[in-house]
C-alpha positions in Angstrom: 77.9 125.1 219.0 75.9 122.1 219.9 78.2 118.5 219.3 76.4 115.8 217.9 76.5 112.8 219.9 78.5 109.7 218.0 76.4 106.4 217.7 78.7 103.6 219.0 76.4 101.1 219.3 77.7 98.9 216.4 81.6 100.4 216.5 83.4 96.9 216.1 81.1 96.0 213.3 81.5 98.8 211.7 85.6 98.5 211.8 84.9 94.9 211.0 83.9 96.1 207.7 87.0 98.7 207.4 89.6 96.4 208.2 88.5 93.9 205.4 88.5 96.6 203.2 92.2 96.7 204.0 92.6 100.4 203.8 91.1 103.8 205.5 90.4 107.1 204.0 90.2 110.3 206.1 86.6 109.8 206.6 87.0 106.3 207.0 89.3 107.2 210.5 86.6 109.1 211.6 83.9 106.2 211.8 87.0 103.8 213.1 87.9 105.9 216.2 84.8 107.8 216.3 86.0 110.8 216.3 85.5 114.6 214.2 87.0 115.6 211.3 90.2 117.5 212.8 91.3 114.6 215.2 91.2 112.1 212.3 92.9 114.1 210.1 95.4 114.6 213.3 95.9 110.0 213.7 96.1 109.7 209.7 98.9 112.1 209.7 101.0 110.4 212.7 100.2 107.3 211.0 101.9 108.1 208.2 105.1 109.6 210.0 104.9 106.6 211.5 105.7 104.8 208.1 107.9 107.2 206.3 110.0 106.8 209.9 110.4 103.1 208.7 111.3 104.3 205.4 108.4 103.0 203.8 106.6 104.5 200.7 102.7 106.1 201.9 99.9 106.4 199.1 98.9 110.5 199.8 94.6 109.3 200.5 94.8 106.0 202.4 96.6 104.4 205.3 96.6 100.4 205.5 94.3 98.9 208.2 96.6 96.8 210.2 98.3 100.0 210.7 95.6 101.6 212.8 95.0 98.4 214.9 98.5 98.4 216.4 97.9 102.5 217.0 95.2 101.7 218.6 95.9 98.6 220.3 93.8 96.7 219.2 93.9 93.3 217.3 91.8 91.6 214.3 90.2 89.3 216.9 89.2 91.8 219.6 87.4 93.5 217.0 85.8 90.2 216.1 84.7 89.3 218.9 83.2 92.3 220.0 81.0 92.5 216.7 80.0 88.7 217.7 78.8 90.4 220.4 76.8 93.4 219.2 75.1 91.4 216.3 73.7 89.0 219.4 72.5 92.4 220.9 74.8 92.6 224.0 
């Protein structure tokens, strides 16, 4: 089966616009990393071990956004910076 080739042209603005929505669906994961269906599903789950190890209550569809940054490694500004950057077309 042919794979489709994932546009990450705009990626930072793009999670930009999921991390001021403040949460991420399943689907939303998948435009955040890019990534398929099955991987996505694969971080949301270890994200949310991650918070019932802290002993923290999870909603069952969403994870919060600040929680895929630091899984990532990535910060707010990064991200900010790096859609400065593709809206100037570099």
């Amino acid at each position: 089966m042919a794979r489709r080739r994932l546009d990450t042209s705009y990626i930072n603005t793009t999670r930009l616009e999921l991390i001021g929505k403040g949460y991420l669906t399943h689907k939303d994961v998948m435009a955040f990393v890019p990534c398929g269906k099955s991987k996505a599903t694969q971080i949301f789950n270890e994200i949310r071990k991650q918070v019932k190890a802290e002993g923290l209550e999870n909603h069952s569809q969403v994870i919060l956004a600040k929680r895929i940054l630091s899984y990532m490694g990535l910060t707010v500004e990064s991200v900010t910076a790096g859609a400065k950057l593709e809206s100037r077309g570099l």
